[in-house]
PLY file of the C-alpha trace (Angstrom):
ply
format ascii 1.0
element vertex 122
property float x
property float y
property float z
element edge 121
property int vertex1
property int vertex2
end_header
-59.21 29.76 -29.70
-58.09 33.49 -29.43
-58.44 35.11 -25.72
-59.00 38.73 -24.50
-56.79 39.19 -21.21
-57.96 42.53 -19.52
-56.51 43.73 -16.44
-57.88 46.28 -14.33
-55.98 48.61 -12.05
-58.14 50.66 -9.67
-55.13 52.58 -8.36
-54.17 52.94 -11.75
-51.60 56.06 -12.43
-51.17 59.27 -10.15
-52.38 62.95 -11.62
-52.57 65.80 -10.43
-54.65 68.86 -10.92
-54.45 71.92 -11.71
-54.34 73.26 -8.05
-51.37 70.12 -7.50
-53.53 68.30 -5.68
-52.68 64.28 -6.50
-55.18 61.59 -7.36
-55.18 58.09 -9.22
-56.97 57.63 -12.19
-57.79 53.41 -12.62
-56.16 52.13 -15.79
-56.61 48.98 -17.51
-55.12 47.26 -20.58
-56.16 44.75 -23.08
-54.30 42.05 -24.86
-55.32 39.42 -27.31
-53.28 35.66 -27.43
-54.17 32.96 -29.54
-54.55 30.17 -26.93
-55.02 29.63 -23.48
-51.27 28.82 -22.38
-50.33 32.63 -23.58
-53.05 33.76 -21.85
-52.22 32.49 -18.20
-48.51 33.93 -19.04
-49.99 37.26 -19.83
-51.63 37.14 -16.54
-48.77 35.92 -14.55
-46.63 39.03 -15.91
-49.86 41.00 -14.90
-49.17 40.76 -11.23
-48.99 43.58 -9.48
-44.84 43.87 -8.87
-45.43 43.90 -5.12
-47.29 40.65 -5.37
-44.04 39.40 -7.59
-41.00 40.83 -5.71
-40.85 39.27 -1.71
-44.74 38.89 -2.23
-44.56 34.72 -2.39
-47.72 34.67 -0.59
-50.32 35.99 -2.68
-48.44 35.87 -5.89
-48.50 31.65 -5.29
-52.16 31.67 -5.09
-52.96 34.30 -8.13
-50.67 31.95 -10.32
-52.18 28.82 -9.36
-55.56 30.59 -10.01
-54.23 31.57 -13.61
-53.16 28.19 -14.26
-56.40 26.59 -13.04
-58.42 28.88 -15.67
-60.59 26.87 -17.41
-61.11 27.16 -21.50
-63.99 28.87 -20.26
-61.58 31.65 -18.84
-62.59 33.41 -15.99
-61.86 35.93 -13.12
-58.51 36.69 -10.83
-59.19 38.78 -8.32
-59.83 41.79 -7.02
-55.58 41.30 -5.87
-54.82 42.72 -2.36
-53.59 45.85 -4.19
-57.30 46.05 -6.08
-56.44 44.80 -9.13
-58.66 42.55 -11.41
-57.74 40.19 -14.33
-60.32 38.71 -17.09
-59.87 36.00 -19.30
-62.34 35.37 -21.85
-62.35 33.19 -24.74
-63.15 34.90 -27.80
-63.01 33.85 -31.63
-60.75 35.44 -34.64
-64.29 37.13 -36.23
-64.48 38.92 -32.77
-60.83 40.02 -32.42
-61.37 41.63 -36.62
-64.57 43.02 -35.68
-62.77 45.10 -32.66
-60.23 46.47 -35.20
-60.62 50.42 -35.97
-60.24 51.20 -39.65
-59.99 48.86 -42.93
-57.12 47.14 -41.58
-58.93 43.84 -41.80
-60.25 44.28 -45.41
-58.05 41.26 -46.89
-59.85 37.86 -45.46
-56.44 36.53 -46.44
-54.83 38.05 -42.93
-53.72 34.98 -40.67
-54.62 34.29 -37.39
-51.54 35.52 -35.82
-52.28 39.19 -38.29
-55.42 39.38 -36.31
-53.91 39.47 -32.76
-51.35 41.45 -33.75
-53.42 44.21 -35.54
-55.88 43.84 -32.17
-52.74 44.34 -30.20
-51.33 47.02 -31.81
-54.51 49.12 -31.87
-55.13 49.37 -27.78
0 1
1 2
2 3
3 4
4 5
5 6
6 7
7 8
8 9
9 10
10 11
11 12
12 13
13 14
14 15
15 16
16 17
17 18
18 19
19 20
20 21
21 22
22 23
23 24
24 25
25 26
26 27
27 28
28 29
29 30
30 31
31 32
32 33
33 34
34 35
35 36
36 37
37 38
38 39
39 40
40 41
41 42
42 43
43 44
44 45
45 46
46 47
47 48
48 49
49 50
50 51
51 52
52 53
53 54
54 55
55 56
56 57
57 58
58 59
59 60
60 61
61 62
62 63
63 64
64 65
65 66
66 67
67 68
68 69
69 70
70 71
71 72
72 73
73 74
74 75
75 76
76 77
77 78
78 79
79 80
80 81
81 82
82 83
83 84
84 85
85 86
86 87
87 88
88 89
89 90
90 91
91 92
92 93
93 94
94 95
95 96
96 97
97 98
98 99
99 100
100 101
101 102
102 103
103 104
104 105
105 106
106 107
107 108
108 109
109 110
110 111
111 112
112 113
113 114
114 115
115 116
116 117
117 118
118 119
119 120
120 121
């Protein structure tokens, strides 16, 4: 079973405006895996760096809370730097239906094609 793994930065990347005034606009990112394993790795690397470089503390208990995800996915978070990571199961029909275009048009495409093409399109 495929799974969506969003993660949600509220701090996100600094602007500025047009008087030079900075602010942070939240970001987030989405990335399809084909089973559950690549999805807990996905979030590990999602860690905030702070949480993963002399951060042992809370980085410990977000990757224990990764690996305890259920096949029911699930919530990590909000971090102590805001951010938030989803998990949720979805299927391949889901994944092709998200795709932009025709790229999907040959029911031949593997699974793998599918997460790929979802991948490559956010």
């Amino acid at each position: 079973m495929p799974y969506i793994i969003t993660t949600i930065n509220p701090q996100g990347a600094a602007e500025q405006d047009s008087d030079g005034r900075s602010y942070y606009v939240p970001t987030s990112t989405r990335t399809a895996v084909a089973t559950l394993d690549e999805a807990r790795m996905v979030g590990v690397k999602a860690l905030p760096a702070a949480m993963t470089i002399g951060g042992a503390g809370p980085n410990i208990a977000a990757t224990k809370a990764l690996y305890a995800l259920p096949q029911a996915g699930g919530t990590i978070g909000p971090l102590p730097d805001g951010t938030v990571i989803e998990v949720e199961p979805v299927d391949y029909q889901t994944l092709t239906d998200a795709l932009r275009g025709d790229y999907m048009t040959n029911a031949s495409q593997s699974d793998a094609d599918v997460v790929a093409a979802f991948n490559a399109q956010q």
